[in-house]
C-alpha positions in Angstrom: 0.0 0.0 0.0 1.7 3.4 -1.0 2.0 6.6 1.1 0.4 9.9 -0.2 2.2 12.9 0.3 0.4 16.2 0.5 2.8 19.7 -0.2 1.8 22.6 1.1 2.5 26.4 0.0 1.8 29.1 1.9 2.0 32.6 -0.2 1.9 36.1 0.1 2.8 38.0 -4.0 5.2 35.4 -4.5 5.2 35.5 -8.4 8.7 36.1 -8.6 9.4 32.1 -7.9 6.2 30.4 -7.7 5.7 29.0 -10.9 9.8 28.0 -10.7 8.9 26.2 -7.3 5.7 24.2 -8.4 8.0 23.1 -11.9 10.0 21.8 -9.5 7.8 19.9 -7.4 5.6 18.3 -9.9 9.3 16.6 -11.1 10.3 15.5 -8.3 10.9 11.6 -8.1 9.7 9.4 -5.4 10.9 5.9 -4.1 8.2 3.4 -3.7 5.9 3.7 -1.5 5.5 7.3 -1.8 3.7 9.1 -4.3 3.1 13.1 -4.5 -1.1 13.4 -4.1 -1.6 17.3 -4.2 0.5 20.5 -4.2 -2.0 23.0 -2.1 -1.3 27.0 -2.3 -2.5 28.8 0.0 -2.1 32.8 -1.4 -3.0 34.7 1.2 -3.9 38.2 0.1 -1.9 38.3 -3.1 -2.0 41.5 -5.4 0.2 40.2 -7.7 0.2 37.3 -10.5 0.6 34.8 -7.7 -2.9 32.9 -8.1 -3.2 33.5 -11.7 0.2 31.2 -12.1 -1.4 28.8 -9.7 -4.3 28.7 -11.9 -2.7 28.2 -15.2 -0.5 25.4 -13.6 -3.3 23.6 -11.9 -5.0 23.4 -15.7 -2.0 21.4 -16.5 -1.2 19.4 -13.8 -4.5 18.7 -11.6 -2.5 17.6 -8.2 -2.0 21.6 -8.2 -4.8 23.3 -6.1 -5.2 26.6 -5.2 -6.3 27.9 -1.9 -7.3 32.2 -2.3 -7.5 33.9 0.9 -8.6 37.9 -0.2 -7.3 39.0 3.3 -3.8 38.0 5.0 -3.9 36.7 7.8 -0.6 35.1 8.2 1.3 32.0 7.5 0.3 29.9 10.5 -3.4 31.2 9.5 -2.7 30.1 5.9 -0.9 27.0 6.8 -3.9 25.6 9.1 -6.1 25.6 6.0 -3.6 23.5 4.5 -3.8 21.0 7.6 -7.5 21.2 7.6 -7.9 20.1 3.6 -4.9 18.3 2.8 -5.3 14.6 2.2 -1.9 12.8 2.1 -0.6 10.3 4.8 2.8 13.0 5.0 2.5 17.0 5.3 5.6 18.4 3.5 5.9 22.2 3.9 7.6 23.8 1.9 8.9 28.0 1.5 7.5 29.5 -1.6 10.5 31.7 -2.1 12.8 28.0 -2.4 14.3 25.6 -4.6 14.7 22.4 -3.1 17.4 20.1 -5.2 16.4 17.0 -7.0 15.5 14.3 -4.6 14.9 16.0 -1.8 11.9 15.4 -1.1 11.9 12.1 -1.5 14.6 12.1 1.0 12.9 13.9 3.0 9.8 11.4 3.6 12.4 8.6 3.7 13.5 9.7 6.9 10.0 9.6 8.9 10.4 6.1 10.0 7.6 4.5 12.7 8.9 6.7 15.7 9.7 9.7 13.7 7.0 12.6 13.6 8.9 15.2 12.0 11.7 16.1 9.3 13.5 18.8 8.1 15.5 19.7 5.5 18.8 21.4 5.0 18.3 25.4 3.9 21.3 26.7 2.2 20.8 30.2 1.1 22.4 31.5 -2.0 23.8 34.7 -1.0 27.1 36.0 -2.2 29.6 35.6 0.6 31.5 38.6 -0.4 29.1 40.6 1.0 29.1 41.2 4.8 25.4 40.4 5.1 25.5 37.3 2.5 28.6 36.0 4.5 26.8 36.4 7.8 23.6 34.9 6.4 25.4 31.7 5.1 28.0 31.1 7.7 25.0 31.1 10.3 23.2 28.8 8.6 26.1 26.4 8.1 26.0 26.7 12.4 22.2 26.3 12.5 22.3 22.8 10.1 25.7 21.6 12.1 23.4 22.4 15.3 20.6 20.7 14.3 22.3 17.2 13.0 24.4 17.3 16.2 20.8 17.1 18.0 19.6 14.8 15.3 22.4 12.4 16.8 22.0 12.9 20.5 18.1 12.6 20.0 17.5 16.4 21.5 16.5 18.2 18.8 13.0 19.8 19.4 12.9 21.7 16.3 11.6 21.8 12.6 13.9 24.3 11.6 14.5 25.4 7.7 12.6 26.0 4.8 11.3 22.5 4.1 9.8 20.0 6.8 8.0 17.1 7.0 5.0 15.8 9.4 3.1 12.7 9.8 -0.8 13.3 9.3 -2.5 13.8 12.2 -0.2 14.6 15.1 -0.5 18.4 14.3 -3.8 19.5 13.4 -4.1 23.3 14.2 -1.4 25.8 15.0 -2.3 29.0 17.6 -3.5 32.2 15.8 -0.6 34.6 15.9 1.9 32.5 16.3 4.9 34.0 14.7 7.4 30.6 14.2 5.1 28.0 13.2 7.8 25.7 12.4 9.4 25.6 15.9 5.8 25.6 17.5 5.3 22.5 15.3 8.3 20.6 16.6 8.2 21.7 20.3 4.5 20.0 19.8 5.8 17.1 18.2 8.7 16.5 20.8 6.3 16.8 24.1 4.3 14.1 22.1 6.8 11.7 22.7 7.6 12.0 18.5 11.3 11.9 17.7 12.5 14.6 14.9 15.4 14.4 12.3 17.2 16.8 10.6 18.0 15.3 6.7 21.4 16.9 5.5 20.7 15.3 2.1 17.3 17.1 1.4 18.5 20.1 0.0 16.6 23.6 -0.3 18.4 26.8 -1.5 16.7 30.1 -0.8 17.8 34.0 -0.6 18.3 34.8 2.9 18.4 39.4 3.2 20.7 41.3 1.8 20.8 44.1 3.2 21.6 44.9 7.5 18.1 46.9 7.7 16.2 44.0 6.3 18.9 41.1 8.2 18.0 42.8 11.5 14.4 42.6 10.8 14.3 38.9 10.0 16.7 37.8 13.3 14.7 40.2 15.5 11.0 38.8 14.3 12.3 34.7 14.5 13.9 35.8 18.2 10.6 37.3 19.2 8.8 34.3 18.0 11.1 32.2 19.9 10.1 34.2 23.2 6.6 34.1 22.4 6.8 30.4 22.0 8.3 30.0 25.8 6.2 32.2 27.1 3.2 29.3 25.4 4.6 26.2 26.0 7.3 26.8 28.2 10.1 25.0 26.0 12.6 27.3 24.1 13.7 25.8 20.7 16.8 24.4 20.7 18.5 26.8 18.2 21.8 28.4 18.0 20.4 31.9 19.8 19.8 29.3 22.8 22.8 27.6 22.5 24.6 30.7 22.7 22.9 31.5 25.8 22.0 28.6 27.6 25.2 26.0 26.2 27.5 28.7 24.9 30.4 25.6 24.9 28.3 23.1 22.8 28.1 25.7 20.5 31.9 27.2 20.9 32.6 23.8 19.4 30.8 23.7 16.1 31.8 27.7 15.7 35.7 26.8 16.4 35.0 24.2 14.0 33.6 26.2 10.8 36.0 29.5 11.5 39.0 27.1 10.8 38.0 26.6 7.6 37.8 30.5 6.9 40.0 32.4 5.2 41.5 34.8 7.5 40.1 37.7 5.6 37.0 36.3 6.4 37.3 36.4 10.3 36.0 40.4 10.4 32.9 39.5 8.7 32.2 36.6 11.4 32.8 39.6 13.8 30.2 41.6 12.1 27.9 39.0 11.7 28.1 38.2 15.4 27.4 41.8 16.7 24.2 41.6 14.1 23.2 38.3 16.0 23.6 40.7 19.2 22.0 43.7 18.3 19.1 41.6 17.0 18.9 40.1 20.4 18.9 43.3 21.8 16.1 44.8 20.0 14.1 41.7 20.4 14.4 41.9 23.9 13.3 45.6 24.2 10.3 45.0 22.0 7.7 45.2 24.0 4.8 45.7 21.0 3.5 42.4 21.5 3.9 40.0 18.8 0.8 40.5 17.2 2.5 42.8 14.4 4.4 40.2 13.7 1.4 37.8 12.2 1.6 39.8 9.2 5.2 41.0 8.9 6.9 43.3 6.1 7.6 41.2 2.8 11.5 41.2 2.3 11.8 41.6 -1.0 15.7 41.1 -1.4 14.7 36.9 -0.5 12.1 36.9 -3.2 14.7 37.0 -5.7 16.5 33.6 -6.5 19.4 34.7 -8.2 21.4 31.5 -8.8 18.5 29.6 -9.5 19.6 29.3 -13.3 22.1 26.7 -12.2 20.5 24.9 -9.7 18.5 23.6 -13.1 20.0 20.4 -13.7 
């Protein structure tokens, strides 16, 4: 008996990389016994040509559905529609600004064995190194994937970090309203559930992380206010390198001794940089004291929607 997998997309004027995305998708090869059921995009609020490439798409390839919201309410909004219609035996979630690699997916679902209730992939964004903000953007990432396999290993990790992330059906039906990081809310479910979650280095998915510090600040300050509102909820903390750095600073000392000794040494200032970013985020997270309400719909940054050096991830 096969396994149905149901994607979902949740979208907000993403016509930038949409129709490059669901391309993607509906070629992606899966190893017996899964089989891709239904892509489901949920656009939530779009002005732009985001549901009219849906539409065209969906006349070609039926598994493609299209879910229009004419307000936006945010993602976790959006993404419990998907929950609540989606049909497959797997929930695979994936960023609409991405491009997951060839045979990622299918990697992906390969790794939700009997006890496993959650998988996610590894995000690699695409950013040009040279730049400050593209070199901070990547080499954190490099710590937050190293962070999260570490966990995978030790059986600790609480968190569906990334772009791309898998569930089985059924142990997640409905996320909060206003919940800002409905990926880490998902795991921190998952893991008081008694579920076990993996992180899969080999499932792939590039994206465009900020480019500029304005727009870099923004994204670290709104995940880092998610992550406190998500304490103050459940009372767990995700396991991610912010709390690392705070709660095990030498667990993580180890993986950033690790990564800076392959750097160049012109490359150390920019680690410098990129830390004092991390802080000042931190900061102005911390002093924050709007609520996290503005956060359910937060400012589009367009620099991300962008994927650059998607030409040759084509193979």
């Amino acid at each position: 008996m096969g396994v149905s997998i149901s994607v979902g997309i949740c979208a907000y004027n993403e016509e930038s990389n949409i129709g490059n995305l669901l391309e993607n998708l509906t070629q992606q090869p899966f190893s017996f016994p899964y089989e891709l059921c239904e892509i489901i995009v949920v656009s939530s609020g779009s002005i732009d040509r985001t549901d009219e490439i849906v539409h065209k798409m969906a006349a070609i390839d039926p598994r493609i559905k299209l879910i229009s919201e004419k307000e936006r309410n945010g993602k976790s909004q959006a993404l419990n529609r998907f929950l609540r219609v989606a049909k497959g035996d797997v929930f695979l979630v994936i960023s609409a600004d991405t491009f997951p690699t060839t045979g990622s997916l299918s990697k992906l679902v390969d790794a939700m064995k009997p006890n496993v209730g959650g998988a996610c992939a590894r995000t690699t964004p695409l950013n040009d190194e040279k730049n400050v903000v593209g070199f901070a953007n990547r080499f954190l990432w490099k710590l937050h994937n190293r962070v999260l396999w570490e966990e995978t290993k030790d059986g600790t990790i609480n968190h569906l970090g990334g772009d791309m992330w898998a569930i089985k059906r059924g142990l997640v039906n409905m996320i909060p309203k206003d919940i800002i990081n409905d990926d880490a809310y998902i795991g921190i479910t998952l893991k008081k559930k008694g579920w076990k979650i993996v992180h899969v280095p080999e499932a792939k998915v590039f994206m465009m992380a900020p480019k500029t510090v304005p727009e870099y600040i923004h994204q670290r300050k709104r995940i880092l206010v998610g992550h406190r509102q998500l304490e103050k909820i459940t009372r767990v903390y995700p396991k991610t390198i912010g709390a690392m750095a705070w709660r095990k600073p030498l667990f993580l000392l180890k993986f950033l001794i690790h990564e800076t000794k392959e750097l160049k040494i012109r490359d150390y200032p920019k680690v410098l940089v990129g830390l004092s970013l991390e802080i000042l985020a931190r900061i102005l997270a911390s002093m924050d004291f709007g609520g996290t309400k503005k956060y359910r719909n937060w400012t589009q940054i367009r620099t991300t929607k962008t994927l650059d050096a998607i030409s040759n991830l084509k193979e």
